[in-house]
N, C-alpha and C positions, 0 to 999 in steps of 0.2 A: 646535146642534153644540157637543158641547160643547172646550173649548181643551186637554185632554189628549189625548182620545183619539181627535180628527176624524182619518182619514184627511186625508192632502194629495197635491196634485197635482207632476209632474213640472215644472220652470220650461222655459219654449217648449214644452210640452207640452200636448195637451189631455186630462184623465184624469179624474178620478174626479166625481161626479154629473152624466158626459156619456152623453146617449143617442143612440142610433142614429134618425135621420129614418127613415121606413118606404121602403124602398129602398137604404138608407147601406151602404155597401159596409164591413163591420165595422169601428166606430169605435173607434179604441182598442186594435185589433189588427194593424190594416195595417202593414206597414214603412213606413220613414220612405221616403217619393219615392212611394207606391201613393195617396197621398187621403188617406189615415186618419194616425192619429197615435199612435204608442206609448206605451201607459200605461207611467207611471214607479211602481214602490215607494213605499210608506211611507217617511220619513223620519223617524224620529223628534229633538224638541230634548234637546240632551245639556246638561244643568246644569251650569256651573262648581262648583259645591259634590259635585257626583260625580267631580270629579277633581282642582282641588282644594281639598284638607285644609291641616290645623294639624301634621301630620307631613311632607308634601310643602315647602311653606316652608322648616320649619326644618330640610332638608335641604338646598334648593338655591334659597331666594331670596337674591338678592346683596345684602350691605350696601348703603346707602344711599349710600356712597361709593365702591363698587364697580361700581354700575350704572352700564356709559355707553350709555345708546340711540342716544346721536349721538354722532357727534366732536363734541368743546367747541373753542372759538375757537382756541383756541391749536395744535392740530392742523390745522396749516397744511398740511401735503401730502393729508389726507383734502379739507379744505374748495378747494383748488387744484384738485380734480377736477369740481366746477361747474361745467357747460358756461360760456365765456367769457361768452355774449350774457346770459346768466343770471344771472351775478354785473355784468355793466356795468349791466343795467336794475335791479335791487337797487341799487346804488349810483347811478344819478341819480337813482331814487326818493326816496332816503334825500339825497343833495346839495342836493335844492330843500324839504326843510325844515329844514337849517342855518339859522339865525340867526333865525326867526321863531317866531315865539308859541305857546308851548301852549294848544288850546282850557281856555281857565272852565267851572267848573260851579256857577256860584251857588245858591244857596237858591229862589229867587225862580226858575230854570227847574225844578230838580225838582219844585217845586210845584205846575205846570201839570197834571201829570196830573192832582190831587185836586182844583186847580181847577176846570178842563175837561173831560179826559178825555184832554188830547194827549200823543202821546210821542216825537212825532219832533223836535222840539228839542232835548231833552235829548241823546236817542240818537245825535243827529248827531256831540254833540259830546263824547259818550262814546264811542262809535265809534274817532272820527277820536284820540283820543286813542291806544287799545289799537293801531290800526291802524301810526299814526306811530313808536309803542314799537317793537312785532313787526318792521319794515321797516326800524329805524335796528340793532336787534339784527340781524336777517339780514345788512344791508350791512357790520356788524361784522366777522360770520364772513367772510363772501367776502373783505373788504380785509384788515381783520386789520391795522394801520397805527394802532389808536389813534383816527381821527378823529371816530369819533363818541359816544366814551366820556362827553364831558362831558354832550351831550344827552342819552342813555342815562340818566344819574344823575338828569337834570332830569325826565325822563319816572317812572321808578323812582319818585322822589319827588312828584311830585304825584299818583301814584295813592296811594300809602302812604297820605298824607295823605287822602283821601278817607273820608266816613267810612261810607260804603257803598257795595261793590263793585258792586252790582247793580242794575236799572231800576229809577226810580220805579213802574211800572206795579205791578211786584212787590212794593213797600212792604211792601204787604197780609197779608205774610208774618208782617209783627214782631206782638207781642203788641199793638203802641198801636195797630195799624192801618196805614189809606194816609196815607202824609203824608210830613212831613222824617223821616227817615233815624236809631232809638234808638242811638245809639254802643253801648249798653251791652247788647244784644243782635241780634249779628252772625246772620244767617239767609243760608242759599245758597241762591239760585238759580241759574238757568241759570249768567247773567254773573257774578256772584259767583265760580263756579266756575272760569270759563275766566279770569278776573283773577289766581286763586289760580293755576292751572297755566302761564301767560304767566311771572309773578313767578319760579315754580319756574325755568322753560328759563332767564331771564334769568341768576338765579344759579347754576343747572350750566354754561351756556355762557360767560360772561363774567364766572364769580367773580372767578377770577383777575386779571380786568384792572379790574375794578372797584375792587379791592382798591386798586390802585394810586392812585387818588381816595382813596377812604377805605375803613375795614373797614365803619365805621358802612352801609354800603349792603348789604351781604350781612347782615349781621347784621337790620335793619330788614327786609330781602324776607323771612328767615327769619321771623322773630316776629310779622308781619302774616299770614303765609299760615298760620301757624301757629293763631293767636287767629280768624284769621275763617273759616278751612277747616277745617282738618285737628280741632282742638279741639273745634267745633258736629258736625259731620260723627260724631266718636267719641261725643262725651257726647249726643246727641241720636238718637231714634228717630221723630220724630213729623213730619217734614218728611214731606208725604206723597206725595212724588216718590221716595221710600226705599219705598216698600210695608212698611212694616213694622208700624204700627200695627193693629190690627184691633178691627172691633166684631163680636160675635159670631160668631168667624172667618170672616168677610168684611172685604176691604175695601171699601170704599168706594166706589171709582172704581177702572177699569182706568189703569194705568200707560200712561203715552206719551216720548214723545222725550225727554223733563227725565228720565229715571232714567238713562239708558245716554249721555246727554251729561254732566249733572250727574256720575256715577258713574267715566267716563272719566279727566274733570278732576283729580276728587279722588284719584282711584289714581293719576296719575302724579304728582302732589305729595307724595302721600302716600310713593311711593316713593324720590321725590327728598328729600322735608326733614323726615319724619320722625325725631326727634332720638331715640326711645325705640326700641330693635328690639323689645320685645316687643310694643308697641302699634302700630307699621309692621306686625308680621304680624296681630294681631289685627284691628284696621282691614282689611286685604288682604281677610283673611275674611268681615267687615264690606259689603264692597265688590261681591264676589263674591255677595253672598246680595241685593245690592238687584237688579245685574244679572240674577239668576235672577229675580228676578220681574218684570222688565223683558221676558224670556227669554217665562215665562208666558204675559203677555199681548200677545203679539206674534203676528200670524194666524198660522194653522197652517199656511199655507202657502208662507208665506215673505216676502209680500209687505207693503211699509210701510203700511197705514190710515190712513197721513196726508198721502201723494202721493209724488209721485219728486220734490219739491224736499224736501222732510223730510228724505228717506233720507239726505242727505248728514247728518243732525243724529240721527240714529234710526241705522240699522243703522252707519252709517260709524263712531260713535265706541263702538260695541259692539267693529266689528272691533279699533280703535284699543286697548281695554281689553285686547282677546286678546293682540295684540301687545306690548304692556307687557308682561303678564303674561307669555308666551313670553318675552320679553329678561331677565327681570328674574330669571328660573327658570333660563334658562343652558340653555336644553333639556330642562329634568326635567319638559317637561309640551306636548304637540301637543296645541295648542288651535284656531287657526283653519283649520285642515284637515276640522273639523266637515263634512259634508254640508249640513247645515241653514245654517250661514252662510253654505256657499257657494249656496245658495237665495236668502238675503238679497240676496247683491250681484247674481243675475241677478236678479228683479227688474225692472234699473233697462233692463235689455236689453229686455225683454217689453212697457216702456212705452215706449219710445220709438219718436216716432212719425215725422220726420224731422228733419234738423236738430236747431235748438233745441227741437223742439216737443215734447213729453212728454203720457201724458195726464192730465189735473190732475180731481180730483175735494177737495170738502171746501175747505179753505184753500190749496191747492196751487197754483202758479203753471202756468201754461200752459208759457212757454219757462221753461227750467232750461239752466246751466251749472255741472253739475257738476265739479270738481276733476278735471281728467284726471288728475294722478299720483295722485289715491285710489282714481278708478275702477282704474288700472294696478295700483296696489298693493293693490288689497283681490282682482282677478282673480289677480294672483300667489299670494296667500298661500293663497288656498283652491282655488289649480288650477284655476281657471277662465278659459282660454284667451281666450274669446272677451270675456270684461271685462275681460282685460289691452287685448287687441286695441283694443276700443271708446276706453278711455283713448286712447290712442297715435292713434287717430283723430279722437278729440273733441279736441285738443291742438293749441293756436295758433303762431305759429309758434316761440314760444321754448317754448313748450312748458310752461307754467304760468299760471294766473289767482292770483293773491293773495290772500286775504280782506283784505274791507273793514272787517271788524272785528278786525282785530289777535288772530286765534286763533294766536299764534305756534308751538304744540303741533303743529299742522296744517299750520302753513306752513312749517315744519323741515323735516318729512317730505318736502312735497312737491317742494321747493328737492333734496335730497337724493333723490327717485326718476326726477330728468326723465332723465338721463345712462341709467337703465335701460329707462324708456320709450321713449326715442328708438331705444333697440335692437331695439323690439317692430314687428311692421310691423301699420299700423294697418288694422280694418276696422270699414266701421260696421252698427251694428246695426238688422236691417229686417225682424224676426220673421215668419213668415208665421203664426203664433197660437198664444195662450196665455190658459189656464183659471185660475187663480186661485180653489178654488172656496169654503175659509172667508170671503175677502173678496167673493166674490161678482163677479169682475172679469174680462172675456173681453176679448181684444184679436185682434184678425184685421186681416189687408190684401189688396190682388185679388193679391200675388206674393212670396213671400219673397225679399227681398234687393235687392226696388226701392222705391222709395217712389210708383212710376206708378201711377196708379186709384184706386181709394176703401181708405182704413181705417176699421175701425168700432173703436170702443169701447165698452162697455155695463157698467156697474157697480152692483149690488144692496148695495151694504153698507148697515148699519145707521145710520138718522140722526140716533141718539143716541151714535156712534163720535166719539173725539179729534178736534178739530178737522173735524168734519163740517159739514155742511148738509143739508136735505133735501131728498135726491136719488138717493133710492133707485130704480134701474129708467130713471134716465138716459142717455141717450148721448150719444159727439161724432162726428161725421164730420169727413176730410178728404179733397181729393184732391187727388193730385201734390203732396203735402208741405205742403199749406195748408188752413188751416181753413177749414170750409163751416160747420157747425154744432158750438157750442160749450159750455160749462161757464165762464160766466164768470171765476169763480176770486172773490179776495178783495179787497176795498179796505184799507187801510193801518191798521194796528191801533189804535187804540184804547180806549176803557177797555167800550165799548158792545161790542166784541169776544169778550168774555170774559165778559160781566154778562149780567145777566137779560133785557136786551132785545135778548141778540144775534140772535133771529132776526125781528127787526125787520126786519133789515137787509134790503136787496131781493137782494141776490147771493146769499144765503142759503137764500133761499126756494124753493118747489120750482117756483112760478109764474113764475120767471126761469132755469128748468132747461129740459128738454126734456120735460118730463112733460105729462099731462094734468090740467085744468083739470076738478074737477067740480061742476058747480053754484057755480062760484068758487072751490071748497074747495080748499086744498093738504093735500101731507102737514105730518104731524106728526112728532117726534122725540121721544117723552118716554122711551122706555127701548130697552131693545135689539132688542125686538120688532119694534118701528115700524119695517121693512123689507120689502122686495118679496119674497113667497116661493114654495115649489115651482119653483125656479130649475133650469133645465135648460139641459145645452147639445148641441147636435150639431152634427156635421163630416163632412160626406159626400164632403171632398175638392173639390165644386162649388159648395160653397154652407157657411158657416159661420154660427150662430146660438144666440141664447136668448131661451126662452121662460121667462115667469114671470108669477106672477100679483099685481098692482098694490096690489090692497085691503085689504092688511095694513102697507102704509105711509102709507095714508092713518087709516084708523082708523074708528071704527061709525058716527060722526054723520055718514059723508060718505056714506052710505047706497049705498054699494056691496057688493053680491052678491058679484060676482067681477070681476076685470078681467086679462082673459091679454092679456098683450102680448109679441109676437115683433118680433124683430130680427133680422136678417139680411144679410149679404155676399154676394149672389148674383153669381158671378163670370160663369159662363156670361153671363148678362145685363149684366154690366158694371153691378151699380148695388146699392143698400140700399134692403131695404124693410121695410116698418112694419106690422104686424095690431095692432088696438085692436078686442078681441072682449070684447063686458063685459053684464053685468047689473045694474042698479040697483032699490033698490026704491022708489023713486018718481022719474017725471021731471024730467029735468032738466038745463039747458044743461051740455054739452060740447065742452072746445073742446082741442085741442093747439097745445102751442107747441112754437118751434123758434126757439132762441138763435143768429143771425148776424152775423159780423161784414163779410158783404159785403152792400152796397146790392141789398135785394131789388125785384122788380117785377110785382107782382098785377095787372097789368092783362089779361091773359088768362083767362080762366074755368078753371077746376083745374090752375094752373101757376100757381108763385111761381118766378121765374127769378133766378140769382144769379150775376153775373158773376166769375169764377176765373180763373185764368194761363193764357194763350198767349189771351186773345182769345175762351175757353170760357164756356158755359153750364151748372150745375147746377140741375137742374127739379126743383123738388117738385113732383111730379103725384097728383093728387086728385081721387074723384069731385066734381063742382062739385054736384050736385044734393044733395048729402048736408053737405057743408061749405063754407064760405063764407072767404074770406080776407083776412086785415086785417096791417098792418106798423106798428108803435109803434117813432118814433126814441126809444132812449136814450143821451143827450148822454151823456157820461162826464168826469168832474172827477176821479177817482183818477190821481196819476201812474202807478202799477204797470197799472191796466187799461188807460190809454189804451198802454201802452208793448207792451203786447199786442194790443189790438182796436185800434187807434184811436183817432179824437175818440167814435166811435157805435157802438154794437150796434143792432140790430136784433131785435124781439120778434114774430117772424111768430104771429098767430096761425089756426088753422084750426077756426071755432067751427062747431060745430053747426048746421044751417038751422032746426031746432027742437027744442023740450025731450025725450029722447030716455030710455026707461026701459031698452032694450036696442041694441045696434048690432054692427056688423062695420063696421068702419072699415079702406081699407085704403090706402098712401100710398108711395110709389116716389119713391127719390134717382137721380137717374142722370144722363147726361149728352146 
C-alpha cells in the first residue's frame, strides 16, 4: 500500500478493505444503528509547505516580541482565572521543594549507559530536575508574589551549565560516539529539544522578573538555546529525525515520534528567541518541511504505529506545532481544522479499551493516562466533539496530571485549558468498532458505549515498523473492562532496546504474543514485508471479524504454505473465537499461545479456565483430541510490567497432539 495514495478508512468506522461475510447484511452501506457501518471518504494529508510559504510569514508572522501564546507572569488577572484548587496544588508542589537540593548529574552516572547499558539513573535525575524547573515556573505564574524566583535562577543555572541537554542513551548522536557528552558539538535530540523549549517559556514567562535577579539570566537562557538549538537545528541537515538527508532519493528509515516532538520544540523556541527575523522565518519553513515528512510517513489512516501511549508524543506535539503556527500567523493560516488531524486525535477514541486500558501493541504500554486537557484541546481545535468530551471525562478531579518530566511547553497549555474543560461535560469513550486498514488494526466490543462482555483487538502491521515487535496477526481480549489475553508491552529501556539484539528480548518476540508457534519458529521482522497479509475484515452487525493469512510474517524457512487465521466477536454467542486453517510443507509441531494475566487452570480436558470480576469464569475451549494444554509461570522483575500484569503472566500454551503438515484448528473464548 503505498503512503500517498492508500485509500483510508473513516475513524469509529469500519470501511475500506472490509468485506461482506456471505450473508452480511451490506457492509459498509447500512446506516449507522442497522448492523453495518458507513463508509467514510477519502481523506487526504494536507502538507504545511502547501499552505505555508516564505510569502504568507512575511505577511503575517508576528515578531518574536509580539507573539504571546500565553499570558506571561506578570498578567495577573489572565493567570487569577486558574481554577483555585489548580493554582493551590501548583503551589504546594512547588513549597516542598523550597530549600532542598538540586538533583547532580555527575560524569560517573551519565557513563553508566556506555558502561552497562542503564538509563534510568541518570534520567531520574534529569527528569526530576526539568520536572522541579516547569512546576516552580508554573507556581510562579499562579502566585506571582516573587517566592520562587531565587530557585527558578538556581534551576535556569544548573541546566545552563550542563553540557548536554540530552540522554546519555542518545550520546550516539555526536560524531565521538556513546560516551561523555563533546561540549564542542551540541546534537538534538528528543530532550535536547524539550530543555531548549522549557529554557524558551522560562524567559517569555518570567523575563521580566528574572531580570530583577539579574539580566545575566535571560541573556544566558537566550544564548544557550540559541548555540545548542536553534543554531544546529538551522546549520545542520543530517540529524535523521529531520528527514532530510537522502541516499538515492530514499531515506533511510521512516520517520517516527522524534521528528513532530523534536520539530515541535524547536518551532516554538524558535519563535520565541530567534534574534534574526529573517532566519526565524527561514527556520519556520525549515521546520515545516521536517514536519511534512513526519506528515508522510505517518499511516494513512490516521492512526499512531507506535501505540496510544506515543500519540501523546507523535500526533500531540504535531497538533501542538499547528497551533504555534496558527498563533504566531495571527489567523493568516486554518491549520489544525485539517480533516486528517482531526483523524489523528480520534484515534485515541477507537483504542480505548476501558478505563485506563488502551490497546498497546509494539513498545506501547497497556494503561495510558493521557493529558486530559490535550485530549480537550486537541478535540477542540479540530472539532471533534467527542475528544473534547473524552478529556473532560478522563480528568481527575482537579482536572489536570503534570508531566514528570518538566515539559513545561505542555504543562502551560494544560494549567490554562482545565477552566475550558471543566465546561465540557464529559463522556467516555466505548467505540463499538473500528478498521484502521494501512495499520492493519480492528477494534470491536459486544456494545457500543459499555465496556460489559468481550473486546477484541487484532493488529496486522508490519514488524519491522517504529518501535515494533513481532506480532503481526496478534490479539488481546478483554471482558468487562479487564484483561483476559494480552500483548505484554515493553520492559524498561535500555541500550539492548534499540541495538542489535533487541529482539532478544522475550516481550519482543512473537512466541510471547498470541500467535502461533511453528515447529518452534517465530516471526521475523527484517523489512516491511514481514507482516500478516490478504487482511480482511467483515461486520455483519452480529459478529465482527478478520481474516488474514499468517505466512508472510513468518517467512520461507518456517515452511508454511498458507496460514488463514480468523478472528472474531460473535456477539449473538457472547464469546471470540479463533480458526487456525494452515498448510505446511513438511510436518511439524504446532502449538498456540495465549498471553494471561489471570491464573489459568488446565486441569480439565479442552478448557483452560481463567478466573475474571464478579466471581466469573473465561474458558478457552478446544478440541482436546487435537491440542494438548500446558501453562508456563512468568515471574516478572520489570516495574512498568508488574504495574500492569502483576508479579506473573501466564504463557498458555495449546500444542499440537502431533507433528501436523495440515490442520483446522478451531478455539472459542467465552464465558
Amino acid at each position: 500500500m503505498n503512503r500517498r495514495d492508500a485509500l483510508t478508512c473513516g475513524l469509529g468506522a469500519l470501511a475500506l478493505a472490509v468485506v461482506p461475510r456471505p450473508g452480511a447484511a451490506g457492509l459498509g452501506t447500512a446506516p449507522a444503528g442497522q448492523g453495518g457501518v458507513a463508509q467514510a471518504p477519502r481523506v487526504p494529508k494536507r502538507y504545511l509547505r502547501t499552505v505555508v510559504d516564505e510569502a504568507l510569514l512575511r505577511r503575517h508572522l508576528a515578531p518574536a516580541d509580539a507573539w504571546h501564546p500565553y499570558p506571561q507572569a506578570g498578567d495577573r488577572a489572565a493567570w487569577s482565572q486558574v481554577p483555585a484548587d489548580v493554582a493551590e496544588a501548583l503551589i504546594a508542589r512547588a513549597d516542598a521543594w523550597l530549600g532542598t537540593e538540586w538533583p547532580q548529574l555527575p560524569a560517573s552516572l551519565f557513563l553508566e549507559f556506555a558502561e552497562n547499558g542503564k538509563r534510568t539513573h541518570y534520567e531520574q535525575r534529569y527528569f526530576e530536575r526539568r520536572s522541579r524547573l516547569a512546576g516552580l515556573v508554573l507556581a510562579e505564574c499562579v502566585q506571582g508574589r516573587g517566592r520562587y524566583l531565587h530557585a527558578i535562577a538556581d534551576g535556569v543555572w544548573h541546566v545552563c551549565e550542563e553540557t548536554f541537554w540530552g540522554l546519555p542513551a542518545h550520546s550516539g548522536m555526536q560524531k565521538s560516539g556513546v560516551g561523555l557528552p563533546d561540549a564542542a558539538e551540541p546534537v538534538i535530540d528528543l530532550f535536547a529539544a524539550e530543555t531548549g523549549v522549557t529554557l524558551a517559556y522560562v524567559h517569555y514567562l518570567l523575563g521580566a522578573q528574572l531580570a530583577t535577579l539579574s539580566p545575566r539570566l535571560s541573556a544566558r537562557i537566550a544564548a544557550e538555546v540559541k548555540r545548542r538549538i536553534l543554531d544546529p537545528g538551522w546549520q545542520r541537515d543530517d540529524f535523521k529525525w529531520m528527514g532530510l538527508t537522502v541516499a538515492n532519493n530514499q531515506r533511510k528509515e521512516p520517520l517516527n515520534n522524534w521528528t513532530s516532538w523534536i520539530a515541535s520544540s524547536w518551532l516554538e523556541a524558535n519563535l520565541l528567541l530567534e534574534p534574526d527575523p529573517e532566519r526565524r522565518i527561514a527556520a519556520t519553513l525549515k521546520i515545516c518541511g521536517c514536519l511534512d515528512r513526519f506528515l508522510e510517513d505517518y499511516s494513512d489512516d490516521g492512526a499512531c504505529e507506535e501505540g496510544p501511549g506515543y500519540w501523546t508524543v507523535s500526533a500531540g506535539p504535531y497538533l501542538d506545532s499547528l497551533m504555534a503556527l496558527e498563533g504566531a500567523l495571527g489567523g493568516g493560516a486554518a491549520l489544525a481544522d485539517d480533516p486528517f488531524v482531526r483523524r489523528m486525535g480520534h484515534y485515541v477514541l477507537d483504542v480505548h479499551v476501558a478505563g485506563d486500558w488502551f490497546v498497546n501493541y509494539g513498545d506501547a504500554h497497556a494503561k495510558v493516562r493521557h493529558s486530559p486537557p490535550l485530549l480537550h484541546r486537541f478535540g477542540r481545535a479540530t472539532g471533534d466533539g467527542e475528544l473534547a468530551a473524552f478529556g473532560a471525562f478522563r480528568a481527575p478531579a482537579r482536572g489536570i496530571v503534570l508531566s514528570d518530566q518538566g515539559r513545561l511547553a505542555r504543562d502551560v497549555a494544560d494549567v490554562l485549558e482545565v477552566a475550558r474543560m471543566r465546561a465540557t461535560k464529559g463522556r467516555d469513550a466505548l467505540q463499538r468498532a473500528a478498521w484502521y486498514p494501512a495499520l492493519g488494526l480492528m477494534t470491536t466490543r459486544t456494545q457500543a458505549g459499555s465496556a460489559q462482555g468481550f473486546f477484541l483487538a487484532v493488529q496486522t502491521a508490519s514488524n519491522a515498523r517504529s518501535h515494533g515487535h513481532h506480532d503481526s496477526g496478534s490479539f488481546i481480549v478483554f471482558h468487562d473492562g479487564l484483561p483476559v489475553f494480552v500483548d505484554p508491552g515493553v520492559e524498561a529501556y535500555t541500550a539492548q532496546t534499540f541495538g542489535r539484539d533487541r529482539y532478544t528480548i522475550w516481550t519482543m518476540q512473537s512466541g510471547f504474543h498470541n500467535l502461533p508457534l511453528v515447529g518452534g519458529g517465530m516471526q521475523r521482522g527484517r523489512d516491511a514485508r514481514d507482516r500478516a497479509g490478504r487482511v480482511r475484515v467483515d461486520d455483519d452487525g452480529k459478529e465482527t471479524g478478520m481474516t488474514m493469512d499468517l505466512a508472510t510474517a513468518y517467512g520461507p524457512e518456517a515452511g508454511i504454505e498458507a496460514w488463514e487465521r480468523r478472528v472474531a466477536l460473535d456477539r449473538g454467542a457472547g464469546a471470540v473465537t479463533l480458526r487456525e486453517t494452515f498448510r505446511l510443507s513438511r510436518a511439524a509441531p504446532v502449538t498456540l499461545v495465549f498471553m494471561t494475566p489471570r491464573r489459568p487452570d488446565a486441569a480439565l480436558a479442552g478448557i483452560v479456565a481463567l478466573p475474571v470480576a464478579g466471581g466469573r469464569t473465561v474458558r478457552l475451549q478446544f478440541d482436546a483430541r487435537a491440542l494438548g494444554a500446558s501453562v508456563e509461570p512468568l515471574p516478572l522483575a520489570d516495574a512498568g510490567l508488574k504495574h500492569e500484569w502483576g508479579a506473573t503472566l501466564y504463557r498458555v500454551k495449546l500444542a499440537s497432539t502431533q507433528p501436523l503438515s495440515a490442520g483446522d484448528l478451531a478455539v472459542t473464548i467465552a464465558i
